[in-house]
N, C-alpha and C positions, 0 to 999 in steps of 0.2 A: 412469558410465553402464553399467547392466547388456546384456548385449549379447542377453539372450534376451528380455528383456521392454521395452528401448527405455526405464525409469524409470531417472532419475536418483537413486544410490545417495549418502546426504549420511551422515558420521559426526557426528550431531548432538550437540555440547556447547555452543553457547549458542541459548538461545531468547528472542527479544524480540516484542515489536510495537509499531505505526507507526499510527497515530491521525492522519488525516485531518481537521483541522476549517474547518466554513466558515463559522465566525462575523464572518468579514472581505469575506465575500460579500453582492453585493446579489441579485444572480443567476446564474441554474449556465448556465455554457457547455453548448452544445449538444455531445454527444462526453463530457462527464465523465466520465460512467459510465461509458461502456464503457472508457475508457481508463483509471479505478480498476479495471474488473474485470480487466484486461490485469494489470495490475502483483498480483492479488491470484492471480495463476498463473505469475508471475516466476521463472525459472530462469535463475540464472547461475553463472557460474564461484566463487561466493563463496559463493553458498550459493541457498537456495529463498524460496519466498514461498506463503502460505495464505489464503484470506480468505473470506468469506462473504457476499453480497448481505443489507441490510437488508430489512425486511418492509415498508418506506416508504420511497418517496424521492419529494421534490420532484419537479413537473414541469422541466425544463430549459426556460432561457429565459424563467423566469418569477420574476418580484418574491419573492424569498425574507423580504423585509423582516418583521419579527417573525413569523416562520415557525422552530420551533425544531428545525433542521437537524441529524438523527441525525452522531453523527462514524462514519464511517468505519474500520474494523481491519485491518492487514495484519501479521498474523502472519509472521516471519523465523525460517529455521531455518541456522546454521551450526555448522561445526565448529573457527572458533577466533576469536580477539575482532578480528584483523585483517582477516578474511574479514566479519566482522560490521559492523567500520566502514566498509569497502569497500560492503557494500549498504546501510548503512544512507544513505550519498553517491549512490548510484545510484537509490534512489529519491528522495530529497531532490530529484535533479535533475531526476526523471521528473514529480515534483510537481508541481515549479515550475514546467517546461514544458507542463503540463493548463492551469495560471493559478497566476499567480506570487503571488495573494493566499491561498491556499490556506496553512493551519496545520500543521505537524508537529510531534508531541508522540512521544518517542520512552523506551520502557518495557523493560528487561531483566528477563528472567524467572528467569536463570542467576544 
């Protein structure tokens, strides 16, 4: 942590992302979102997290049924493959507790 500027300083050597899919979904919990956008500003001791809101999304609480559900990105930023598999578990977990039908597809960039 820089102590002038309050940002978390990360010596970034592996870069992945985390692909969110709800094709196992009939409908989005009320909360999703925001609790994707939570994790897509995730700083931990392992490393960071990045994400972007889509230009679409479903209303929550509503029939997604043949509705084709953009997935989701949360880009990971760490500085070594342990600290990597450590987040890449903490949001596995953070997932499953939004709703445990929810998809993880997990991509290394490094």
């Amino acid at each position: 942590m820089d102590s002038n500027t309050e940002e978390m300083i990360v010596s970034v050597k592996y870069v992945g992302a985390v692909d969110i899919k709800f094709d196992q979904i009939e409908s989005i919990k009320e909360g999703t979102y925001e609790k994707i956008d939570e994790l897509k500003r995730l700083k931990s001791e392992y490393g960071m997290c990045k994400g972007y809101k889509p230009s679409f999304r479903p209303v929550e609480q509503t029939s997604i049924e043949n509705n084709n559900v953009k997935k989701e990105t949360i880009y990971v930023f760490c500085n070594s493959k342990e600290n990597l598999e450590q987040l890449k578990e903490l949001l596995t977990n953070k997932v499953k507790e939004i709703d445990s039908k929810l998809e993880l597809d997990f991509r290394l960039f490094t």
